[in-house]
N, C-alpha and C positions, 0 to 999 in steps of 0.2 A: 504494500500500500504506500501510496506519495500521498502528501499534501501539497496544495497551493493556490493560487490564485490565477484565474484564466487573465492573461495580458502579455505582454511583452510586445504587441503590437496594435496601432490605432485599430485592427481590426481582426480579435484575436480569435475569433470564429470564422471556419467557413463559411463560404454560402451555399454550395451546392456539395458538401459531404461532411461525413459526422464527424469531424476534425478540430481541435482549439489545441491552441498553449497556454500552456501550464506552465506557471512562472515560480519564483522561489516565494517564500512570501515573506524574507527578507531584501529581499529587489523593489528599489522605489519606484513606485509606479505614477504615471500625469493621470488624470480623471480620467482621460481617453483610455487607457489600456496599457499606454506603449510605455519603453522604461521612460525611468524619469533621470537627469535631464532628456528630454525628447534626443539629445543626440549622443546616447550611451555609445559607444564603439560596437557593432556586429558582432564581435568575437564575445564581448561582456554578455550581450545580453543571450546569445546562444548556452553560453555556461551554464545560464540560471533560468534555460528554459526547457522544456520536451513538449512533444508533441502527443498529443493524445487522443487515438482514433476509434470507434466502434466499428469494428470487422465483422465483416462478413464471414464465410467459414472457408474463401481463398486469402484470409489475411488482406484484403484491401478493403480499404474505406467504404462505409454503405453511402449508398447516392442520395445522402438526405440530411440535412443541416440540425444540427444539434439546439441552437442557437434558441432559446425562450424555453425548452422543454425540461418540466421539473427545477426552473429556478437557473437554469444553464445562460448567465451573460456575463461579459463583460465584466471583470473586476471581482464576480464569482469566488466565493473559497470556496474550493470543492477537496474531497477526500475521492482519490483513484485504486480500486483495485485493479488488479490488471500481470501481467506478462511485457516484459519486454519484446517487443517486437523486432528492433534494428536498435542496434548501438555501434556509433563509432566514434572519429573523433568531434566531429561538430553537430551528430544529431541521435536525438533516444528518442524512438515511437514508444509509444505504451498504450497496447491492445487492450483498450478498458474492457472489465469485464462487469464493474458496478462502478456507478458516480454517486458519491453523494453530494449534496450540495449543501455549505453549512448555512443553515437559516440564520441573517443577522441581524433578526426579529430581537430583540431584549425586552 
């Protein structure tokens, strides 16, 4: 399981597949999503991010946007079960297999 927050970029949900980044959630983030200052270096904010997909059962992305369902936006802290899907040096898939989304209802 990972924790964190979906951002690391103005637009850190797909539109047309079940795909977001999942950021650290010690990584400063702008209102918008992306790091903060907006012009963190590529290599920083790759560090403190993965990518986190809901596969299908060929390992690829299903054709349908994550994006509003169950609480899933922007700025999101969510908790990731899941498998590692790809790891190398600049990118971690991680094959969700439960999202949860933490409610930040108080």
């Amino acid at each position: 399981m990972v924790r964190g927050r979906i951002g690391g970029m103005a637009k850190p949900i797909a539109d047309k597949y079940a795909m977001f980044l999942l950021t650290d959630l010690n990584m400063e983030l702008c209102k918008d999503g992306c790091a903060a200052p907006c012009k963190v270096p590529k290599e920083q904010v790759l560090a403190g991010t993965a990518t986190v997909q809901v596969a299908d059962s060929g390992g690829r992305p299903m054709k349908v946007s994550v994006e509003g369902r169950n609480g899933l936006r922007p700025l999101a802290e969510v908790v990731v079960k899941g498998t590692v899907g790809k790891l190398d040096q600049n990118v971690m898939i991680i094959n969700a297999q439960n999202i949860f989304v933490q409610d930040d209802k108080k």
